[in-house]
C-alpha positions as CSV (number, residue, x, y, z in Angstrom):
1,X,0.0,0.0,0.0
2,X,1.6,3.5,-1.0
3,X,2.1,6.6,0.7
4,X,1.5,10.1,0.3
5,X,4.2,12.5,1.7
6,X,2.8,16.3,3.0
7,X,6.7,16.7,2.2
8,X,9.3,17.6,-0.5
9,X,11.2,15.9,-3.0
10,X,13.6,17.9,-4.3
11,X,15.6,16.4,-7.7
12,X,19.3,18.2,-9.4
13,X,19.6,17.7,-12.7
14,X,23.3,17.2,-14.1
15,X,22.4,16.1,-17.9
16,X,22.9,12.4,-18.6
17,X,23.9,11.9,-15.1
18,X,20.1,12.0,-13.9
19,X,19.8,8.6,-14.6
20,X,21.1,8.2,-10.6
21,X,17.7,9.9,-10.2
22,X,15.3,7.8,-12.8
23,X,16.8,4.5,-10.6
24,X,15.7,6.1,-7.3
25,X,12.6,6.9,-8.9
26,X,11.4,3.9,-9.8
27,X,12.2,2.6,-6.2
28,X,10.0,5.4,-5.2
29,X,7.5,4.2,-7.5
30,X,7.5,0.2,-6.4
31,X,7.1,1.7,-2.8
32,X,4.5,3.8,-3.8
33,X,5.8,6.8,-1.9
34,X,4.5,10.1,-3.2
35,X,5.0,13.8,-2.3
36,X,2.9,16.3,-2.1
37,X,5.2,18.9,-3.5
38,X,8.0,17.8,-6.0
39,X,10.4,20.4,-7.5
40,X,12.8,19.0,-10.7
41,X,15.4,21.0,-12.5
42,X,16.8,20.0,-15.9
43,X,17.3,16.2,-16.3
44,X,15.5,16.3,-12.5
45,X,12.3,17.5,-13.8
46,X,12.3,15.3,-17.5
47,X,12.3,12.4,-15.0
48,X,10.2,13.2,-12.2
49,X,7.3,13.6,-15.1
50,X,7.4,10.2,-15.5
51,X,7.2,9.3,-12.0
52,X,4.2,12.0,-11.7
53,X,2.9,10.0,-14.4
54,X,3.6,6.7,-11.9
55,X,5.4,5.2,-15.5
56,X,8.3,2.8,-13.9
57,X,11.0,2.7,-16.2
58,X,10.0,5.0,-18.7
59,X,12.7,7.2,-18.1
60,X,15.3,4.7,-17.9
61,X,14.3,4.1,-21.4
62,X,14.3,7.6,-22.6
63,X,17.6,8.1,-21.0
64,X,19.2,5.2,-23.1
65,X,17.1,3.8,-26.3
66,X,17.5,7.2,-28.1
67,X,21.2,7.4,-27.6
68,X,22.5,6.3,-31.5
69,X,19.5,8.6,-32.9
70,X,21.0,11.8,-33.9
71,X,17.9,13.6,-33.6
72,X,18.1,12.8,-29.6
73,X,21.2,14.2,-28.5
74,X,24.1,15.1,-30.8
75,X,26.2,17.4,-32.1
76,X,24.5,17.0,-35.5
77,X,20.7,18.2,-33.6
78,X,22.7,21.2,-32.6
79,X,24.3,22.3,-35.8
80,X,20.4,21.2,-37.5
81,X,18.0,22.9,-34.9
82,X,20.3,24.9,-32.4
83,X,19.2,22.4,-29.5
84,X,21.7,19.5,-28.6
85,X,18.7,17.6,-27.2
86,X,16.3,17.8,-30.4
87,X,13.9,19.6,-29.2
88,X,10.4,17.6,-31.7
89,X,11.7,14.2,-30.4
90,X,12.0,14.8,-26.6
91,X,9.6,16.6,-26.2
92,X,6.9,16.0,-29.0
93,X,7.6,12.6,-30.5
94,X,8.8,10.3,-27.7
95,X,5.9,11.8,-25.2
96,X,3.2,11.8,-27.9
97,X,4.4,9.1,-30.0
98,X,7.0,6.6,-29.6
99,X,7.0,6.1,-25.4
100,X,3.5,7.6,-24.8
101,X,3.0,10.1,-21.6
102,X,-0.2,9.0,-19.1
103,X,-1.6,12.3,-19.3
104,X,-4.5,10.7,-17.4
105,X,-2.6,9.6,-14.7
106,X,-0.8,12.8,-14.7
107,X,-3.5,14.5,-13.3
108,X,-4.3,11.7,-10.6
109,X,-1.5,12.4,-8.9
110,X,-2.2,13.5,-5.5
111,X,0.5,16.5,-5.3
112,X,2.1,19.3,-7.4
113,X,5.1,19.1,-9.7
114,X,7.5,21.6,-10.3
115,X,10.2,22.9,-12.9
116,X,12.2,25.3,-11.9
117,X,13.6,27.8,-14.9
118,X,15.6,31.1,-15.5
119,X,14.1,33.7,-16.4
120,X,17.0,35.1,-19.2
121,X,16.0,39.0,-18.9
122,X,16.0,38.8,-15.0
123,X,18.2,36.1,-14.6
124,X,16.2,34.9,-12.0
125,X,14.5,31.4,-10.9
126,X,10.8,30.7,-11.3
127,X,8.9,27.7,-10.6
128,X,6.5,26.6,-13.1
129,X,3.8,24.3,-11.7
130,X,3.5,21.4,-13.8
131,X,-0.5,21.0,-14.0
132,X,-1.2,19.7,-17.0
133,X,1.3,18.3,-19.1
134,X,0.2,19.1,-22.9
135,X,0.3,23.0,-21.7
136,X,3.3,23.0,-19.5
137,X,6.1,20.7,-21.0
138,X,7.4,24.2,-22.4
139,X,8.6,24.0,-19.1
140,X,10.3,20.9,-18.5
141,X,12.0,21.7,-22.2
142,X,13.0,25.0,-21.0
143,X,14.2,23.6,-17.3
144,X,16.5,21.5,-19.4
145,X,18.1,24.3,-21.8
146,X,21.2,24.3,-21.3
147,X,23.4,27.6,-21.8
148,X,25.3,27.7,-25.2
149,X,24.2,24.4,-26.7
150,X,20.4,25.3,-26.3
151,X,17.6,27.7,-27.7
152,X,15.7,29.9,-25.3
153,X,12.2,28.9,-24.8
154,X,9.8,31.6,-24.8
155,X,6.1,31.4,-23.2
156,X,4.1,34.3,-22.6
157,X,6.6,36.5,-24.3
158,X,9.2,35.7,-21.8
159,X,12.4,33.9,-22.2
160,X,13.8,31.1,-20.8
161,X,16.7,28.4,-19.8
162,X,18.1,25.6,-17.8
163,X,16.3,26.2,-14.3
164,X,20.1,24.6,-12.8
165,X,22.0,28.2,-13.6
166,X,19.5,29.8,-10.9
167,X,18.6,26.8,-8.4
168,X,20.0,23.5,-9.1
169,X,18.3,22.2,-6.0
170,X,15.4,23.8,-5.6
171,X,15.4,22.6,-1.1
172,X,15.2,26.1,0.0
173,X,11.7,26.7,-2.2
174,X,10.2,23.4,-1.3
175,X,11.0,24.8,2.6
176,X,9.1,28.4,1.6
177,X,6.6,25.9,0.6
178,X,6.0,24.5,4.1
179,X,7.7,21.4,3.3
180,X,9.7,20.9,6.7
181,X,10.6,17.5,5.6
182,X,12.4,16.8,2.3
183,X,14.0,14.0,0.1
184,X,16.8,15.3,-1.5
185,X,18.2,13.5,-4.7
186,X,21.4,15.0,-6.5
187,X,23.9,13.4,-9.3
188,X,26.9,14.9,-8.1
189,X,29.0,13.0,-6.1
190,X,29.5,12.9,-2.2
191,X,32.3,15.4,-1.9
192,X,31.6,18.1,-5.0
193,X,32.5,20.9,-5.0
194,X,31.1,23.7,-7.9
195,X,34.1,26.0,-9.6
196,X,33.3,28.7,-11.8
197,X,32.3,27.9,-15.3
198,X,35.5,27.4,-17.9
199,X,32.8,29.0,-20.5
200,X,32.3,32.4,-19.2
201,X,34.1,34.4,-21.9
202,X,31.6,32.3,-24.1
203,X,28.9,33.2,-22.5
204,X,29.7,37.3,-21.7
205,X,29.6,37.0,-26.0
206,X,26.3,34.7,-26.5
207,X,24.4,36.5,-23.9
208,X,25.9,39.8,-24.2
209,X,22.3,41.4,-24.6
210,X,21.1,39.4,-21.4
211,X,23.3,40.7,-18.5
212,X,21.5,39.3,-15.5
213,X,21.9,36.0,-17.1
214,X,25.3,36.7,-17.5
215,X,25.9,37.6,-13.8
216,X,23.6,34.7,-12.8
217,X,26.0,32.5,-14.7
218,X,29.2,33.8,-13.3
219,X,27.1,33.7,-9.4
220,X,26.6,30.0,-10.5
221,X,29.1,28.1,-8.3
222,X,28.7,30.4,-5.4
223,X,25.2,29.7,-4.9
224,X,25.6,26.1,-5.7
225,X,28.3,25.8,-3.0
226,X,26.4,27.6,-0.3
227,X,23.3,25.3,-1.3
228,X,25.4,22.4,-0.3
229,X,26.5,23.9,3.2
230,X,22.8,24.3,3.8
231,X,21.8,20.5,2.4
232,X,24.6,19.6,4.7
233,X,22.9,21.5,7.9
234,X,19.5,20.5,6.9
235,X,20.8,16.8,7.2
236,X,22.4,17.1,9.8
237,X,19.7,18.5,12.1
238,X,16.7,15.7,10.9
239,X,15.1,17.5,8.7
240,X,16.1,16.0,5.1
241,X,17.3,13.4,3.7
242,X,20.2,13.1,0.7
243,X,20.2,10.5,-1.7
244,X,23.4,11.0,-4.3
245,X,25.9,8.4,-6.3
246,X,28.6,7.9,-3.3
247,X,31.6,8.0,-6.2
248,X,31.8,9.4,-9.3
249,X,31.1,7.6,-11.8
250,X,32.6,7.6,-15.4
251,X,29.3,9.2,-17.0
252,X,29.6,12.5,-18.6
253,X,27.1,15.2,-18.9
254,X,26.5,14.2,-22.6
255,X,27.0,10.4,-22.3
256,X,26.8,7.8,-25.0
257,X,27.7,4.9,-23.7
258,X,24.7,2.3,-22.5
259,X,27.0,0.4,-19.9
260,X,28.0,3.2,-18.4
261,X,24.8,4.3,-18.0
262,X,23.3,1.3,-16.2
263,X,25.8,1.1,-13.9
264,X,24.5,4.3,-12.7
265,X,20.6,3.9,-12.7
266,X,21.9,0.5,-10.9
267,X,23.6,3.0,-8.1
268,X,20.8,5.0,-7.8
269,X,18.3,2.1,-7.6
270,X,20.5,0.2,-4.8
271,X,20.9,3.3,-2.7
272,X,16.8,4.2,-2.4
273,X,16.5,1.1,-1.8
274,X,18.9,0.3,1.1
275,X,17.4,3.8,2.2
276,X,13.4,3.1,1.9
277,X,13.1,1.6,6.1
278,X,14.8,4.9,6.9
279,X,12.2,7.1,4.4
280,X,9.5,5.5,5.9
281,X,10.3,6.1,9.5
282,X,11.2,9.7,8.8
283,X,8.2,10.4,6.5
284,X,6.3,8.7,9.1
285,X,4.5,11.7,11.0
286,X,4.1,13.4,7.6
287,X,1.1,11.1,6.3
């Protein structure tokens, strides 16, 4: 019998390293633990849509049956459409096509997704609320635009990208929230440590027009870093729990290779579940 969490989860994204989180996902999903309030940013949020959508292994899937297709993730779909993650297939074909979305069961879930964005003209965070899915995955495409190898996404005659550049985990919302509990799952290792971007000239002369992005970007490892002293308090005190890959593994950002891969959707599903007697105990009093 599941669970529903009056709680956060709270998912980084880190490209094709998100697979961690898919694996402790689908753990999440076998248990049948949900959240009330769930905030995902870049590969985060592209996985957490299936788990709204309670679709086990769907975004294992995603993550690895596309990888030969140049239209999924290449240099090629950058050159062609300006996206490096082709924009019609994630995001139009594979959802409405080839690995079909529950919409239906989308909207049955008993709590609230979020993606979290960046605002190019402010360079600041929002949080999209991920009601219903036809509408909003504008959102999960623009959480997961990454700087210099993506187009903005524009809704509502604002721009967007990659929610990470802002708030790559999202705890400190979910706690504005009322979320005093949380379940925190990142893809960097135990032991990371954020240094300033090596692409910063390249970005002062891409985004030249958008300064606040610009500053945001060049903020980027500060606020990350000062995120993970306050993860590291928030532990430490009771009130969340961190799931993350306890090594780092050989998987890059952009990763092509399958093995690789499931040795890291492996980690992620062995750690939730050595950790799902600990969830439920803490979780206990938030039912």
């Amino acid at each position: 019998m599941g669970m529903v969490v009056k709680g956060g989860l709270v998912l980084e994204g880190g490209g094709m390293k998100g697979i961690y989180t898919a694996g402790v996902l689908d753990v999440l999903m076998d248990e049948g633990i949900q959240f009330s309030h769930c905030y995902g940013v870049s590969a985060g949020v592209c996985h957490l849509a299936s788990y709204l959508s309670n679709q086990k292994k769907r975004a294992y899937r995603i993550s690895t049956e596309y990888l030969k297709d140049k239209n999924y993730c290449s240099f090629y779909s950058l050159l062609k459409t300006g996206d490096m993650f082709g924009a019609d297939l994630c995001y139009n074909r594979i959802p409405n096509e080839l690995d079909p979305y529950d919409y239906k069961a989308h909207k049955q879930y008993p709590g609230t997704g979020y993606a979290v964005v960046t605002n190019v003209e402010t360079g600041v965070e929002e949080y999209i609320p991920l009601l219903e899915m036809h509408r909003d995955i504008w959102a999960i495409q623009a959480s997961s635009s990454m700087p210099l190898v993506s187009k903005m996404v524009e809704n509502d005659g604002k721009k967007y990208l990659d929610g990470g550049v802002t708030d790559a985990i999202p705890i400190q919302k979910s706690i504005a929230d009322g979320n005093h509990k949380n379940l925190i799952v990142m893809t960097k290792e135990v032991g990371y440590r954020r240094k300033p971007s090596s692409a910063l000239k390249l970005i002062r002369i891409k985004y030249k027009k958008y300064p606040n992005l610009v500053k945001a970007m060049e903020q980027r490892h500060i606020r990350y870093n000062a995120t993970l002293d306050f993860i590291e308090k928030e532990v430490a005190e009771g009130r969340a729990i961190l799931l993350q890959p306890q090594k780092k593994y050989d998987v890059g950002r952009i990763e092509k290779d399958k093995a690789k891969l499931d040795i890291l959707y492996q980690a992620g599903i062995e750690d939730a579940k050595a950790a799902i007697p600990t969830l439920k105990e803490f979780f206990a009093d938030c039912i």
